[in-house]
C-alpha positions as CSV (number, residue, x, y, z in Angstrom):
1,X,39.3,31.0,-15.4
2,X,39.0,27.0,-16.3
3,X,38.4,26.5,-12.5
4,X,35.5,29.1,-12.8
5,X,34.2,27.8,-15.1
6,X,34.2,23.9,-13.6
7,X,32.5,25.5,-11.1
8,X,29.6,27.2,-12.9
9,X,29.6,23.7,-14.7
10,X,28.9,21.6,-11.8
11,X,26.8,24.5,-10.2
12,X,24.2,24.4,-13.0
13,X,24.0,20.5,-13.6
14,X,23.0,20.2,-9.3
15,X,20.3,23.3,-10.2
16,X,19.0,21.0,-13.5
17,X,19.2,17.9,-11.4
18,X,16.9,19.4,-8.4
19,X,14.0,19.9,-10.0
20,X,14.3,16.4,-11.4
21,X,14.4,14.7,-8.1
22,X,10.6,16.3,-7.1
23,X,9.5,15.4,-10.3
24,X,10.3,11.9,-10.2
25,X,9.2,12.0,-6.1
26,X,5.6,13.8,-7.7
27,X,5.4,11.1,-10.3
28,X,6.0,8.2,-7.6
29,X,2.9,9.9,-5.6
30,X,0.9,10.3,-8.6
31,X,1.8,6.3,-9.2
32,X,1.3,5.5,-5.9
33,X,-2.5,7.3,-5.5
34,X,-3.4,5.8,-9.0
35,X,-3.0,2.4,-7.0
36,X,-4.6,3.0,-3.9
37,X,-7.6,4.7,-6.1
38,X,-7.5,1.3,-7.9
39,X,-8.0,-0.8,-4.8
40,X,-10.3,1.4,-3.1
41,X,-12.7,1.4,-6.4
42,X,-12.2,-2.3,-6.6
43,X,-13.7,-3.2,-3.5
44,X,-16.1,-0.8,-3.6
45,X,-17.1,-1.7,-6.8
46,X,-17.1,-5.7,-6.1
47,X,-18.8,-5.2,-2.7
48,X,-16.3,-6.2,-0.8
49,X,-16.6,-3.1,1.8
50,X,-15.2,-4.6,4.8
51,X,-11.5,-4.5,2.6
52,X,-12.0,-1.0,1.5
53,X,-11.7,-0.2,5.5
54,X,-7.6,-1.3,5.1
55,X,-7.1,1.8,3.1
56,X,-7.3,4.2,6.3
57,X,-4.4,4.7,8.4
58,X,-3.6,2.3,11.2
59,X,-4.3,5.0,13.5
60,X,-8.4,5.7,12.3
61,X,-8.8,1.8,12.1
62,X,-8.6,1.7,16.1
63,X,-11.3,4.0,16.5
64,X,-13.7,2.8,13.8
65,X,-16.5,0.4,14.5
66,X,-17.1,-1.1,11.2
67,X,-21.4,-1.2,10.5
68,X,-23.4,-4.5,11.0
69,X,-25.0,-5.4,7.6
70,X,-22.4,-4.4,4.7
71,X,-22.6,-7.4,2.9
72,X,-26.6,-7.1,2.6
73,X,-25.0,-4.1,0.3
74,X,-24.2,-4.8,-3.3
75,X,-22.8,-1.7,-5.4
76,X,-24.7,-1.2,-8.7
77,X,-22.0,2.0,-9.9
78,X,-19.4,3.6,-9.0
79,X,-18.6,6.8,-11.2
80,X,-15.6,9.4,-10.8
81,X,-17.3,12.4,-11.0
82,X,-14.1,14.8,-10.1
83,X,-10.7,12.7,-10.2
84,X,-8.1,12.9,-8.1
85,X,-5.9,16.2,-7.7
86,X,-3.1,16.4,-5.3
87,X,-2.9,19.8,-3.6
88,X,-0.6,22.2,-5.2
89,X,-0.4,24.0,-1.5
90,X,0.2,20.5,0.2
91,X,1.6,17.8,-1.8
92,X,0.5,15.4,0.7
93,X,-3.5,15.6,0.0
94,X,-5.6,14.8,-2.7
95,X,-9.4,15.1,-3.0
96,X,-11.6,12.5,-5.4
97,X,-15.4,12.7,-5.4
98,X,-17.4,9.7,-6.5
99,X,-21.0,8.7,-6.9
100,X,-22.1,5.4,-5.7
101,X,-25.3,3.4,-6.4
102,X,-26.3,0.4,-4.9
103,X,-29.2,-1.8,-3.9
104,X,-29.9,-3.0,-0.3
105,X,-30.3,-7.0,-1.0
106,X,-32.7,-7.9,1.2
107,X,-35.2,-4.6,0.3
108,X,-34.3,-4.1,-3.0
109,X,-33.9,-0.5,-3.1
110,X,-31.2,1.1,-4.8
111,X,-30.0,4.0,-2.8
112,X,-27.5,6.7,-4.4
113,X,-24.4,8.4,-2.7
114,X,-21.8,10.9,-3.2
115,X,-18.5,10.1,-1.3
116,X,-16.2,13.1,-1.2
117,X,-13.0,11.3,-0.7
118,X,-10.0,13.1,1.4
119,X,-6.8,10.8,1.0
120,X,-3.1,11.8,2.8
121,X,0.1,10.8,1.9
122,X,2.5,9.3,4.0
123,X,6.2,9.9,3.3
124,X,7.4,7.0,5.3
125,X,5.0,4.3,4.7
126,X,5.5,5.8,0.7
127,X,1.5,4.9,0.5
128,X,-1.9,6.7,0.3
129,X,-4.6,6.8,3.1
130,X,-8.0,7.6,3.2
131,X,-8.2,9.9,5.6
132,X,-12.0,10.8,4.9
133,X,-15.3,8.9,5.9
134,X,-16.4,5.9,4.5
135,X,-19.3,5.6,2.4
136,X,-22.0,5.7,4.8
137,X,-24.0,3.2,3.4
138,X,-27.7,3.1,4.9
139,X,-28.0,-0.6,6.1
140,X,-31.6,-0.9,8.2
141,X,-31.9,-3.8,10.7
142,X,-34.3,-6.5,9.4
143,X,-37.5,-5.9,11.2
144,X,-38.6,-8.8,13.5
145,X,-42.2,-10.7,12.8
146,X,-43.9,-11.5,15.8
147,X,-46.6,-14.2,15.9
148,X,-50.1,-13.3,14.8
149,X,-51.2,-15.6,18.1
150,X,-49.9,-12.9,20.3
């Protein structure tokens, strides 16, 4: 009867212990999304939009042709309208949406965005990638002046 009861002991603590494991490997996600939403609204945020391209995965970097003329873009706002859930189906994703304004320099217009953010977690790297598109900020090619004399 002891023995049984050892057992049922032991039994019970691995059943309490389980759910504590995915708790603490949620909360190391949720930690670990808070950061890469930090860095990813810093750079936005400061301008600095050729960084905020090191947030996708290796994989999407290959394939990307980053746009001529983002540093004639400075960012004027940047304002979480829906903040970040993780899936409850997929533990893996989590969805943000933002709203961006900010001013072409050398027009000065101030031009407005939404940016529906997709991000993925990878369980090996232990890190959060943006899996969705940039920000497609509008950047127009200067237009050239020819010579009245022509």
């Amino acid at each position: 009867m002891l023995r049984f009861f050892k057992c049922c002991l032991t039994l019970s603590m691995v059943v309490m212990l389980l759910p504590g494991c995915q708790v603490i490997e949620t909360k190391e996600q949720q930690n670990t999304l808070d950061k890469a939403l930090r860095t990813y609204e810093t750079a936005i945020r400061w301008s600095y939009l050729r960084q905020a391209y090191s947030l996708k995965k290796p994989e999407q970097l290959k394939d990307i042709e980053i746009p001529q003329g983002l540093e004639n873009i400075k960012v004027t706002q940047y304002e979480v309208l829906k903040p970040a859930i993780i899936d409850s189906a997929k533990n893996d994703i989590a969805r943000q949406v933002v709203f961006i304004s900010y001013v072409e320099q050398d027009r000065q217009q101030e031009k407005t965005l939404t940016d529906h953010q997709l991000w993925e977690y990878d369980k090996n790297a232990k890190r959060w990638y943006l899996i969705s598109e940039m920000p497609a900020f509008i950047t127009i090619p200067k237009m050239r002046v020819l010579p009245l004399d022509r």
